[in-house]
PDB file of N, CA, C and O in Angstrom, chain B, residues numbered from 101:
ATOM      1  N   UNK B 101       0.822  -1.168   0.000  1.00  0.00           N
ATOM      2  CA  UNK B 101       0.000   0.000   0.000  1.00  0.00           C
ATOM      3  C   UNK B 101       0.872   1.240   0.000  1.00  0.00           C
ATOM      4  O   UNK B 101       1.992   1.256   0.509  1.00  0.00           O
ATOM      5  N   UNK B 102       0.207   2.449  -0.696  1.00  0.00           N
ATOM      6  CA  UNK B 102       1.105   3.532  -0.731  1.00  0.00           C
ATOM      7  C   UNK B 102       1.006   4.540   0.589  1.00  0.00           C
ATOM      8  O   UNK B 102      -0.084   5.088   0.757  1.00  0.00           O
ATOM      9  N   UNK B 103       1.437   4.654   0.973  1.00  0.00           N
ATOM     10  CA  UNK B 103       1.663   6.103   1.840  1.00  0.00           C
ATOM     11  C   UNK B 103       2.444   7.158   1.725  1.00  0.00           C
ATOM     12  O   UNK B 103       3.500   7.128   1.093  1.00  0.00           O
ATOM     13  N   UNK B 104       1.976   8.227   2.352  1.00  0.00           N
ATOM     14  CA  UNK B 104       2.639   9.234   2.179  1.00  0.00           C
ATOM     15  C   UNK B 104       3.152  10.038   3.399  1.00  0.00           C
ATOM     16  O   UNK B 104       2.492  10.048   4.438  1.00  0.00           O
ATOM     17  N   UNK B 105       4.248  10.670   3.294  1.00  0.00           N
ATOM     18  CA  UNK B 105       4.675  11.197   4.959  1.00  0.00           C
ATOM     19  C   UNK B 105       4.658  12.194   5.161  1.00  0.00           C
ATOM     20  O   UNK B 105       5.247  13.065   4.521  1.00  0.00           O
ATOM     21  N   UNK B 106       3.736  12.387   6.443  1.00  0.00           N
ATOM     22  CA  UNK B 106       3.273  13.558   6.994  1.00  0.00           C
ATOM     23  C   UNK B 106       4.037  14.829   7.415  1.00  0.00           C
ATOM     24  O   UNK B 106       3.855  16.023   7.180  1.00  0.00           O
ATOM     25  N   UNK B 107       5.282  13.904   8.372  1.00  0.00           N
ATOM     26  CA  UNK B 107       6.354  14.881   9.370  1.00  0.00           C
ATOM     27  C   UNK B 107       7.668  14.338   9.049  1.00  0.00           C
ATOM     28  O   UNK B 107       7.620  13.416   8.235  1.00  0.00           O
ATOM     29  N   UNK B 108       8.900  14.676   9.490  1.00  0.00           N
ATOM     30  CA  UNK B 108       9.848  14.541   9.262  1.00  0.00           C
ATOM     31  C   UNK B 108      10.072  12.982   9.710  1.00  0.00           C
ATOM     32  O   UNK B 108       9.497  12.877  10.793  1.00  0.00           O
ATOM     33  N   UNK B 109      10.529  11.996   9.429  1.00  0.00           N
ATOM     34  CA  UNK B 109      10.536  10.283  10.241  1.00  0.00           C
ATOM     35  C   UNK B 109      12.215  10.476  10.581  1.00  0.00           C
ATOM     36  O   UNK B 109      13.084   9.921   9.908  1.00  0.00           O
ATOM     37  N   UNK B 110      12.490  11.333  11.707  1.00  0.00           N
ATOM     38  CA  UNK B 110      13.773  11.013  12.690  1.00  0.00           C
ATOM     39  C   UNK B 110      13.556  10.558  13.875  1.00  0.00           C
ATOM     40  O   UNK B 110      12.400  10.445  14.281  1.00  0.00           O
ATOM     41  N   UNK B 111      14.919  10.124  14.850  1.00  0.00           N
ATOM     42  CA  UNK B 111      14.770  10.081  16.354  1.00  0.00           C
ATOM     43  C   UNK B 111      13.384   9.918  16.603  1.00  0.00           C
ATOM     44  O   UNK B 111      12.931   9.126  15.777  1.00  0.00           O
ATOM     45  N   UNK B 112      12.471  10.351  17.429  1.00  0.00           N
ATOM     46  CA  UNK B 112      11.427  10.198  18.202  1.00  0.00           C
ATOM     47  C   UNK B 112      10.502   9.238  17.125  1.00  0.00           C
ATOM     48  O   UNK B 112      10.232   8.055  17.330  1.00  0.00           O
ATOM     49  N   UNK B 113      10.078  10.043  15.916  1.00  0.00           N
ATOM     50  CA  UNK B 113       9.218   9.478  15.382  1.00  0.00           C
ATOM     51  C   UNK B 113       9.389   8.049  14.385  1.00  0.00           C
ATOM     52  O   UNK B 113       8.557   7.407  13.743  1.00  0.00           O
ATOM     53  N   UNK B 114      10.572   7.918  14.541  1.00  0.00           N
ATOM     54  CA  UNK B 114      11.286   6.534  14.248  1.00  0.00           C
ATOM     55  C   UNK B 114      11.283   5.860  14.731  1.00  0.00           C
ATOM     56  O   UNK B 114      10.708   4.848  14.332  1.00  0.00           O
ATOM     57  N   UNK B 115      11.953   5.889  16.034  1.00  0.00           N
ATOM     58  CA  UNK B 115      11.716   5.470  17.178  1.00  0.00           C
ATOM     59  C   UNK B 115      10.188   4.469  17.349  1.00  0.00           C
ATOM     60  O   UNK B 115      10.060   3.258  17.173  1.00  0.00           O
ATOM     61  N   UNK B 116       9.014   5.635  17.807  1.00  0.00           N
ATOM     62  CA  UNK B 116       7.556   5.596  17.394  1.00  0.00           C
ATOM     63  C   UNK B 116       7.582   4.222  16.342  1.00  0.00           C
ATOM     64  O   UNK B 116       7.376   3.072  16.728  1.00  0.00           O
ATOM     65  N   UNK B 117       7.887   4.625  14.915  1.00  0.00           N
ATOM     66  CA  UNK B 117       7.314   3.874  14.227  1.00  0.00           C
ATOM     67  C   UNK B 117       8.020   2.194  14.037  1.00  0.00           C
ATOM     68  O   UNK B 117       7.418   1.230  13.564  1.00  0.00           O
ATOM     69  N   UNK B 118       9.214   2.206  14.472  1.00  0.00           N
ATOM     70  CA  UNK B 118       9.723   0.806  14.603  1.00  0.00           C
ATOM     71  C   UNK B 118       9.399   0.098  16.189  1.00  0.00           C
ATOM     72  O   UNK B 118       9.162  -1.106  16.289  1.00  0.00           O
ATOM     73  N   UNK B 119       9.415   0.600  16.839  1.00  0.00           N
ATOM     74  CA  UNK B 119       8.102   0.188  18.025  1.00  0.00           C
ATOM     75  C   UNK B 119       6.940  -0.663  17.372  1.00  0.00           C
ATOM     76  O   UNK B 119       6.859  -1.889  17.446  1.00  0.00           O
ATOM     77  N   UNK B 120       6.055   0.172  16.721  1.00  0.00           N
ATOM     78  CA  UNK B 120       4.496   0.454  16.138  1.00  0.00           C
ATOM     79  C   UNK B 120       4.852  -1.138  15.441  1.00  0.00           C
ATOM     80  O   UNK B 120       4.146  -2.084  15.790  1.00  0.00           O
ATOM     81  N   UNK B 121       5.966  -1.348  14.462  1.00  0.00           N
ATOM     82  CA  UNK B 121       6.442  -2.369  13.262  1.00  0.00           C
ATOM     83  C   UNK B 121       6.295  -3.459  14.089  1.00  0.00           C
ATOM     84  O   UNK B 121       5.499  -4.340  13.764  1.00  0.00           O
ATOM     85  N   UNK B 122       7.055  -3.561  15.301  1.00  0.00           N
ATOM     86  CA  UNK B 122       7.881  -4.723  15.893  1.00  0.00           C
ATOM     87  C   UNK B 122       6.749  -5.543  16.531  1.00  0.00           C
ATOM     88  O   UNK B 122       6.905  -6.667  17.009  1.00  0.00           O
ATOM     89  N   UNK B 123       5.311  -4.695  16.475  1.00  0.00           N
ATOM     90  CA  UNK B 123       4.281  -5.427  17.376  1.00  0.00           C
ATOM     91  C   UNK B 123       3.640  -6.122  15.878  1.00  0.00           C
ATOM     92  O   UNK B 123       2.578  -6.743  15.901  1.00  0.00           O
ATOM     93  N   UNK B 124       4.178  -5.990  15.008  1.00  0.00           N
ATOM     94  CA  UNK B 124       3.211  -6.849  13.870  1.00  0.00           C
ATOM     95  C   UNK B 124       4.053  -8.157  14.114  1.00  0.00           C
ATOM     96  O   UNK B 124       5.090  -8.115  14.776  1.00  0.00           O
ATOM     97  N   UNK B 125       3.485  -9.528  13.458  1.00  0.00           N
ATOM     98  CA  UNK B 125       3.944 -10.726  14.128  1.00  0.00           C
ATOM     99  C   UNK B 125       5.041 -10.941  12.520  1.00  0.00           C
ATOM    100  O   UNK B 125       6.112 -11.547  12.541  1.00  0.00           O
ATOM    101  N   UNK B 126       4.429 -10.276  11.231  1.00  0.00           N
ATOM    102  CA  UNK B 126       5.194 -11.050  10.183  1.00  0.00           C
ATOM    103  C   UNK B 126       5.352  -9.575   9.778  1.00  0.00           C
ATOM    104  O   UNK B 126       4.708  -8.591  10.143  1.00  0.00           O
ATOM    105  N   UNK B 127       6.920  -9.744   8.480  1.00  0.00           N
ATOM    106  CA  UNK B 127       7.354  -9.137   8.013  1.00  0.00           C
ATOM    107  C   UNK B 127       6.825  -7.335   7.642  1.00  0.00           C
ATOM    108  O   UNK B 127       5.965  -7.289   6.763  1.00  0.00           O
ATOM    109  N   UNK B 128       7.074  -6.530   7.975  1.00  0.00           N
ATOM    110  CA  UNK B 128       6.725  -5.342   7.522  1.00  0.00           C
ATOM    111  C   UNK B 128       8.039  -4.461   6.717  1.00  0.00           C
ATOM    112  O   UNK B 128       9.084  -4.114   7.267  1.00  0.00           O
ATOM    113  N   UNK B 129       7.740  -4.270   5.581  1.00  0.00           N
ATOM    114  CA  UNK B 129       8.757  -3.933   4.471  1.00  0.00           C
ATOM    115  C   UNK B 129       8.723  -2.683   4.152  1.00  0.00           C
ATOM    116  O   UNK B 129       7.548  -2.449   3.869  1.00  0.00           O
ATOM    117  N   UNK B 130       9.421  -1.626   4.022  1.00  0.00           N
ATOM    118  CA  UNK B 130       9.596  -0.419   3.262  1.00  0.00           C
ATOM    119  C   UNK B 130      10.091  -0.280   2.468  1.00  0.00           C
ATOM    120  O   UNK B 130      11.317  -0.395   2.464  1.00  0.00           O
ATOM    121  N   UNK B 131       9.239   0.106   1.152  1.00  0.00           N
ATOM    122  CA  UNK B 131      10.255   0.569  -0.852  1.00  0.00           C
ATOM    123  C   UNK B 131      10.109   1.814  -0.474  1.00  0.00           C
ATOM    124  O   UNK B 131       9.132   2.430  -0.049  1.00  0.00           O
ATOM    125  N   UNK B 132      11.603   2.225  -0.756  1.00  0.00           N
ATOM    126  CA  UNK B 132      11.494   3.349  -1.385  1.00  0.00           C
ATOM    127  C   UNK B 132      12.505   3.895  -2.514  1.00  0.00           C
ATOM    128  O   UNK B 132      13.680   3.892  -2.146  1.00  0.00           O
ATOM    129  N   UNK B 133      12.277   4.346  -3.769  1.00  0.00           N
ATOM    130  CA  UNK B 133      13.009   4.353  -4.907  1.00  0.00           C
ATOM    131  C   UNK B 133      13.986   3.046  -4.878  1.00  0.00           C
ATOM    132  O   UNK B 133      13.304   2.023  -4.950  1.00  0.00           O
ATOM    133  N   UNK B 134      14.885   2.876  -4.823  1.00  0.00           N
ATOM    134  CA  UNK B 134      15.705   1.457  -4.724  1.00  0.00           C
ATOM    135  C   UNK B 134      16.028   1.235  -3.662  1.00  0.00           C
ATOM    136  O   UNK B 134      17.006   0.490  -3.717  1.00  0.00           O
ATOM    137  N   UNK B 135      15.664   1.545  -2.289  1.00  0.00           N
ATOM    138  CA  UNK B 135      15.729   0.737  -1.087  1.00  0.00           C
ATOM    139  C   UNK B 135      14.468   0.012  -0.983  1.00  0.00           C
ATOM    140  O   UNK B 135      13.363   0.310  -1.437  1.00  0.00           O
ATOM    141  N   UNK B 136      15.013  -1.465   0.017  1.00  0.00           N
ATOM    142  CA  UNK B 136      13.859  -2.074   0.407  1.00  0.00           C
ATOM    143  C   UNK B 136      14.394  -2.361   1.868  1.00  0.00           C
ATOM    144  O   UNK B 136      15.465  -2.951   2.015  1.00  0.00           O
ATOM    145  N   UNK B 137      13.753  -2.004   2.782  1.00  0.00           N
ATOM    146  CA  UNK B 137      13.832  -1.567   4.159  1.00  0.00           C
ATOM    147  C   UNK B 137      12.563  -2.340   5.016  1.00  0.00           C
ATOM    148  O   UNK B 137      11.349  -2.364   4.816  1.00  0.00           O
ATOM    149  N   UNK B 138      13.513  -3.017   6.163  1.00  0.00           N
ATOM    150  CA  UNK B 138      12.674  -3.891   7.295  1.00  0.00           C
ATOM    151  C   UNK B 138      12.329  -2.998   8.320  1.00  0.00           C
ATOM    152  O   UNK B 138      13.028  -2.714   9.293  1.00  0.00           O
ATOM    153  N   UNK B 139      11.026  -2.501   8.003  1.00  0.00           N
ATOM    154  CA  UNK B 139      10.746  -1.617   9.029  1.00  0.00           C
ATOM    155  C   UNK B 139      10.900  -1.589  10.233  1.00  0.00           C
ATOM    156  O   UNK B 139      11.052  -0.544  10.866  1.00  0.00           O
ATOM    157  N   UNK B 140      10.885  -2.573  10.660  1.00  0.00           N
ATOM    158  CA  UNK B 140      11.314  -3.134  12.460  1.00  0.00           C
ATOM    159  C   UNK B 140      12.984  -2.675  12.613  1.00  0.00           C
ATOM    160  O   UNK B 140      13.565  -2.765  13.695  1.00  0.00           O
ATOM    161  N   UNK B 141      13.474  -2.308  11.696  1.00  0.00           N
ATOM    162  CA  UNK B 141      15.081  -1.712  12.109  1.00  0.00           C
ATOM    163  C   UNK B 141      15.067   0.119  12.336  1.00  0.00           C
ATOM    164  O   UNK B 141      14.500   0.840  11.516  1.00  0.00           O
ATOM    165  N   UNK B 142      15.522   0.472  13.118  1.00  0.00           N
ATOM    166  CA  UNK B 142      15.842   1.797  13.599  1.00  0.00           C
ATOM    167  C   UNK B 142      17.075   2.058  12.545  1.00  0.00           C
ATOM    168  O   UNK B 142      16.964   3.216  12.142  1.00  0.00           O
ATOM    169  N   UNK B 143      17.596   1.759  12.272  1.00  0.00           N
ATOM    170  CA  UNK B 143      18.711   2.231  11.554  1.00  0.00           C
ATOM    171  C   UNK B 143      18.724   2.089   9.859  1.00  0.00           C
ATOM    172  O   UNK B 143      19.478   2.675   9.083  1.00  0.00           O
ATOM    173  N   UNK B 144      17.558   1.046   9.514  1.00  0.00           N
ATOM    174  CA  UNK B 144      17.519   1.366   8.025  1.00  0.00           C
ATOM    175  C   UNK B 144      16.107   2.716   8.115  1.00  0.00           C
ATOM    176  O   UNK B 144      16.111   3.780   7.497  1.00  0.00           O
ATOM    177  N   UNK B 145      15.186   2.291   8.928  1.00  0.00           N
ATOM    178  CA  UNK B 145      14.275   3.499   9.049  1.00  0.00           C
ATOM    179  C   UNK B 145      14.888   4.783   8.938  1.00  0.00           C
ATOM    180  O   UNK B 145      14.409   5.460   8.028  1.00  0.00           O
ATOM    181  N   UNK B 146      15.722   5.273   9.534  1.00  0.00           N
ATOM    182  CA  UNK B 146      16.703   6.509   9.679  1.00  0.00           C
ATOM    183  C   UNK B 146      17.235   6.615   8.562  1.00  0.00           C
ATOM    184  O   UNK B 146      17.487   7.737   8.124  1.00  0.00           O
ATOM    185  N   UNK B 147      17.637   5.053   7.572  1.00  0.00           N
ATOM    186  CA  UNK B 147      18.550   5.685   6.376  1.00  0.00           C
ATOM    187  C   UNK B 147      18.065   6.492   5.595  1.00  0.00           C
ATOM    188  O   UNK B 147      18.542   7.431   4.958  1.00  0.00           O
ATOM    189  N   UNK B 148      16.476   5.807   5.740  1.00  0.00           N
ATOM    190  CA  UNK B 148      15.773   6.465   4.186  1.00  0.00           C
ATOM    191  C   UNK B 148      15.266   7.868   4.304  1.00  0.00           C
ATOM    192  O   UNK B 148      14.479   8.418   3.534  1.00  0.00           O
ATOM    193  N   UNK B 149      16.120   8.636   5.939  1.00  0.00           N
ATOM    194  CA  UNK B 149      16.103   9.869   5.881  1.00  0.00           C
ATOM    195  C   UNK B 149      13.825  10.645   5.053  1.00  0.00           C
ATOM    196  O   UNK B 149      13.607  11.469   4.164  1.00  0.00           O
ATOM    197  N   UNK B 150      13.132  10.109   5.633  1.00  0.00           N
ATOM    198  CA  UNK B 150      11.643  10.265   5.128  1.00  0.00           C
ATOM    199  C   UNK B 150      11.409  11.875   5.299  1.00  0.00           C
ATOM    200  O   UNK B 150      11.474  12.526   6.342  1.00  0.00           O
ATOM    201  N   UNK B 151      11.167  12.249   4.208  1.00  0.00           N
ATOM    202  CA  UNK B 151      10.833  13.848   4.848  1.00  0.00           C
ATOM    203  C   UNK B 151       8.809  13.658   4.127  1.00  0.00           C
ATOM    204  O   UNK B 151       8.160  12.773   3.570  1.00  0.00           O
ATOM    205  N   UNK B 152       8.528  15.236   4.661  1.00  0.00           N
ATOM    206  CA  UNK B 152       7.041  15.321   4.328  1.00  0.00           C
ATOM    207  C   UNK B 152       6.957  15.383   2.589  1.00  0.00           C
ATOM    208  O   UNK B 152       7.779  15.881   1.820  1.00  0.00           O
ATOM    209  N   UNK B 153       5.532  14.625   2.244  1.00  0.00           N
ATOM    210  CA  UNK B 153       5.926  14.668   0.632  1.00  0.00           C
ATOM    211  C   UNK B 153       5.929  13.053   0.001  1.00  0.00           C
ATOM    212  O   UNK B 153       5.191  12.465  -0.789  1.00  0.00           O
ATOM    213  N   UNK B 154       6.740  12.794   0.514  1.00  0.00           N
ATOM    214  CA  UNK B 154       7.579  11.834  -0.055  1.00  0.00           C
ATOM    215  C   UNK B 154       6.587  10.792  -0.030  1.00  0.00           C
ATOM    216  O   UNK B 154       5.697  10.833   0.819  1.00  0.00           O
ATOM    217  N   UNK B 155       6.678   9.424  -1.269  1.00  0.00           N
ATOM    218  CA  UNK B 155       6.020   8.553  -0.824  1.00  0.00           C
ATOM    219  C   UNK B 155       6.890   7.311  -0.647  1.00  0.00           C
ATOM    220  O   UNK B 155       8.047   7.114  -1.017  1.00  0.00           O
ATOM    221  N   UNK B 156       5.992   6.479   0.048  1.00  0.00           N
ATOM    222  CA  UNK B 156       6.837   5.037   0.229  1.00  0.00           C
ATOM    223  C   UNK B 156       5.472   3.762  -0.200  1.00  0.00           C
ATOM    224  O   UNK B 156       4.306   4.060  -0.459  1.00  0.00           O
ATOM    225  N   UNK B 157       5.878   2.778  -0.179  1.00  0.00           N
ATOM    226  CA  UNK B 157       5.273   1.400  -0.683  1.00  0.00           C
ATOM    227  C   UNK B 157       5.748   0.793   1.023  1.00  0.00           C
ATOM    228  O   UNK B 157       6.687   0.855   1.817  1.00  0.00           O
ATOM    229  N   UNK B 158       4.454   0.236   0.888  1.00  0.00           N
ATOM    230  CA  UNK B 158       4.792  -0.508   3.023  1.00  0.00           C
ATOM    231  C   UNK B 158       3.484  -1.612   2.373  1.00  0.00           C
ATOM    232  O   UNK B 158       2.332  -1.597   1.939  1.00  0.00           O
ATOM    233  N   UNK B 159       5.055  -2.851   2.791  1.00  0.00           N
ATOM    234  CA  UNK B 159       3.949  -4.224   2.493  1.00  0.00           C
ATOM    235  C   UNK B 159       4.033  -4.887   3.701  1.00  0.00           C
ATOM    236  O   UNK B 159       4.912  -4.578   4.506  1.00  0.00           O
ATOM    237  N   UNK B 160       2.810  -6.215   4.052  1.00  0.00           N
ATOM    238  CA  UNK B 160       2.858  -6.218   5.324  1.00  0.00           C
ATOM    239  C   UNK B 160       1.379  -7.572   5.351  1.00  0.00           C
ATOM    240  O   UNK B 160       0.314  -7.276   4.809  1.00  0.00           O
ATOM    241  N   UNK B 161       1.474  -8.297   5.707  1.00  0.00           N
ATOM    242  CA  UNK B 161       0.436  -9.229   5.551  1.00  0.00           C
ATOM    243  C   UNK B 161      -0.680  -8.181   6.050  1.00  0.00           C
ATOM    244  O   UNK B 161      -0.427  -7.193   6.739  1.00  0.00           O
ATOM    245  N   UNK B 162      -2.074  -8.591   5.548  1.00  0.00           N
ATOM    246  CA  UNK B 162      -3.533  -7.459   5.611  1.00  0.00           C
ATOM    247  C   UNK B 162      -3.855  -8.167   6.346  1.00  0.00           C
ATOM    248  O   UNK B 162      -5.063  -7.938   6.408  1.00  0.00           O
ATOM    249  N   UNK B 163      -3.605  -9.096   7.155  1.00  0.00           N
ATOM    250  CA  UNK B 163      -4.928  -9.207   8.290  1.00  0.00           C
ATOM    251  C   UNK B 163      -4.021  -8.226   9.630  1.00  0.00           C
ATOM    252  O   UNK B 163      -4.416  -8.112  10.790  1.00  0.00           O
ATOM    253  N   UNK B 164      -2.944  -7.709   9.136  1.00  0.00           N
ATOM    254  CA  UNK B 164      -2.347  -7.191  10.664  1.00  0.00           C
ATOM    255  C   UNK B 164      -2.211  -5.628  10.078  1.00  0.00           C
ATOM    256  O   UNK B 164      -2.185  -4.668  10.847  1.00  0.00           O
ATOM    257  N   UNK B 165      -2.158  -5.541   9.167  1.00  0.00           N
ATOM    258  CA  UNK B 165      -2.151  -3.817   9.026  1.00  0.00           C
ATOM    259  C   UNK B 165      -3.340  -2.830   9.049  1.00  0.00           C
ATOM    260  O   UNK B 165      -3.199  -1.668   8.671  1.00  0.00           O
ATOM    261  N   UNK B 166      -4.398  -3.271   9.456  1.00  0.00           N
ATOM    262  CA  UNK B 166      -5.319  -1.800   9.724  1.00  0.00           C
ATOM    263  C   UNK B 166      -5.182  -1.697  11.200  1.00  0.00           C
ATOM    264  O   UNK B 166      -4.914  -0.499  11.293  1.00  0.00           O
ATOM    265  N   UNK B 167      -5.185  -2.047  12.130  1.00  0.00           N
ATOM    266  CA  UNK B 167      -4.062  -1.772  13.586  1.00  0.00           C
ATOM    267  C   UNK B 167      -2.827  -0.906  13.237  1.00  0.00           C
ATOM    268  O   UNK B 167      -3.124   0.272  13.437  1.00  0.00           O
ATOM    269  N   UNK B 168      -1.684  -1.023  12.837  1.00  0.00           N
ATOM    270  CA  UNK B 168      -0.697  -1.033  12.350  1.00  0.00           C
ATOM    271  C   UNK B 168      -0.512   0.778  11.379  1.00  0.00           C
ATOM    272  O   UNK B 168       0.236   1.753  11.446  1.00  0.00           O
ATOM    273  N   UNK B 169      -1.811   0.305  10.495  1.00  0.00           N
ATOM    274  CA  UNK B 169      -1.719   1.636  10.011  1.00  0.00           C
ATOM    275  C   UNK B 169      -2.696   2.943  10.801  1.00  0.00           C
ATOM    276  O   UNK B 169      -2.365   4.122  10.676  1.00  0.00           O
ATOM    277  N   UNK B 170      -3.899   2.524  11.596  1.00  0.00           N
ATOM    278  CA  UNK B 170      -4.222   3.363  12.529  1.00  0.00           C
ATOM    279  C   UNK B 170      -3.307   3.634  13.447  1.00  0.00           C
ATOM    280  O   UNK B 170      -3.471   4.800  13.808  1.00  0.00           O
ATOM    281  N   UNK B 171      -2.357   3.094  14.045  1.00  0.00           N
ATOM    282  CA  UNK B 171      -1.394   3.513  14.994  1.00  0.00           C
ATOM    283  C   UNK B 171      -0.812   4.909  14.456  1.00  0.00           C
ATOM    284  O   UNK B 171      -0.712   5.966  15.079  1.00  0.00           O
ATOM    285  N   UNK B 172      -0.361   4.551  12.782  1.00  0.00           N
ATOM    286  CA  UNK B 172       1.173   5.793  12.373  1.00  0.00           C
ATOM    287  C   UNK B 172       0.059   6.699  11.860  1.00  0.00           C
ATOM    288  O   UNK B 172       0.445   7.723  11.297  1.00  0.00           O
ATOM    289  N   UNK B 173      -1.144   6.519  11.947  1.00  0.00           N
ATOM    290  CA  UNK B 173      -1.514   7.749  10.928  1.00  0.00           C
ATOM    291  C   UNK B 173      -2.403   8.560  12.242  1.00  0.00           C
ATOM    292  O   UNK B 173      -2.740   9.735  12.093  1.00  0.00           O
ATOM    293  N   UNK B 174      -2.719   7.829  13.469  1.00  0.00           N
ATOM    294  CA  UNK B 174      -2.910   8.717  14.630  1.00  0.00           C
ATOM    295  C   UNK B 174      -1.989   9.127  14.887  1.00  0.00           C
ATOM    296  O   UNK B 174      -2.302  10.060  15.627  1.00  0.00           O
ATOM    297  N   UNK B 175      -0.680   9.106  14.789  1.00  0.00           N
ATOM    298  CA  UNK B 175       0.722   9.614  15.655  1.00  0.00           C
ATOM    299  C   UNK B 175       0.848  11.015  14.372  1.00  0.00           C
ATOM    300  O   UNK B 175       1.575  12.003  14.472  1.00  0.00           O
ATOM    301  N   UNK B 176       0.170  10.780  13.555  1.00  0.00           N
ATOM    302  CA  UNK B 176       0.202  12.211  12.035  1.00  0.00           C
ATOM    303  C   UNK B 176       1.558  11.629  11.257  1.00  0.00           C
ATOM    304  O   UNK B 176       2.072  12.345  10.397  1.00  0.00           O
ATOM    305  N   UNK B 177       2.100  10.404  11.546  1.00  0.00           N
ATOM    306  CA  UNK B 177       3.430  10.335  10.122  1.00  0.00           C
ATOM    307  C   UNK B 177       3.101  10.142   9.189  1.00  0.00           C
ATOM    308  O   UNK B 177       3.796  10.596   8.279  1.00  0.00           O
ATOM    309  N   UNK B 178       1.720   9.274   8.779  1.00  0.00           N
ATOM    310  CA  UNK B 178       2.085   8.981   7.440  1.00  0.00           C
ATOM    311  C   UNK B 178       0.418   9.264   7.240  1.00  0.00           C
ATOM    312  O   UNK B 178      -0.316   9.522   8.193  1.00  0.00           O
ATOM    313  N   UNK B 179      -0.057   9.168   5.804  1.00  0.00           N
ATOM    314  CA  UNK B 179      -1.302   9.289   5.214  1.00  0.00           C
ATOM    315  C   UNK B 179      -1.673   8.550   3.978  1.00  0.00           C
ATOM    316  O   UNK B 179      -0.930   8.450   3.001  1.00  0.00           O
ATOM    317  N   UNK B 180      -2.873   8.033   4.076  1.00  0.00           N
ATOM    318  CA  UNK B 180      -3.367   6.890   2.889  1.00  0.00           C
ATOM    319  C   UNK B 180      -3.460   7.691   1.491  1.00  0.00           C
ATOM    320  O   UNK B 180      -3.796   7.103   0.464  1.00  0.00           O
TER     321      UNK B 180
END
């Protein structure tokens, strides 16, 4: 699914969102242009440096992501 990012994704809100990842039980993935990023890592999250604007591709088995995506889009990072 596509999203789009709300606020800057550093420190805190990274933080936030690989937390948010780590409670899904299977794989949660981030594309972006030629990265493909395990969202459950703090340090590839940080690589892809996310500013507002930008979009990303976040795959993720569907019976666990509408939890998952109500979490980041109440916290304001990202948008459907």
């Amino acid at each position: 699914m596509k999203l789009t990012v709300k606020k800057p994704i550093f420190a805190e809100s990274a933080s936030f969102f690989v937390n948010q990842a780590s409670q899904v039980s299977g794989k949660v993935i981030i594309k972006k242009d030629h990265w493909v990023i395990d969202a459950k890592s703090l340090l590839g999250v940080l690589a892809l440096s996310l500013q507002p604007g930008q979009e990303i591709d976040l795959e993720m088995d569907e019976s666990e992501s509408s939890q998952f995506l109500k979490r980041i889009t109440e916290e304001d990072l990202f948008e459907q």
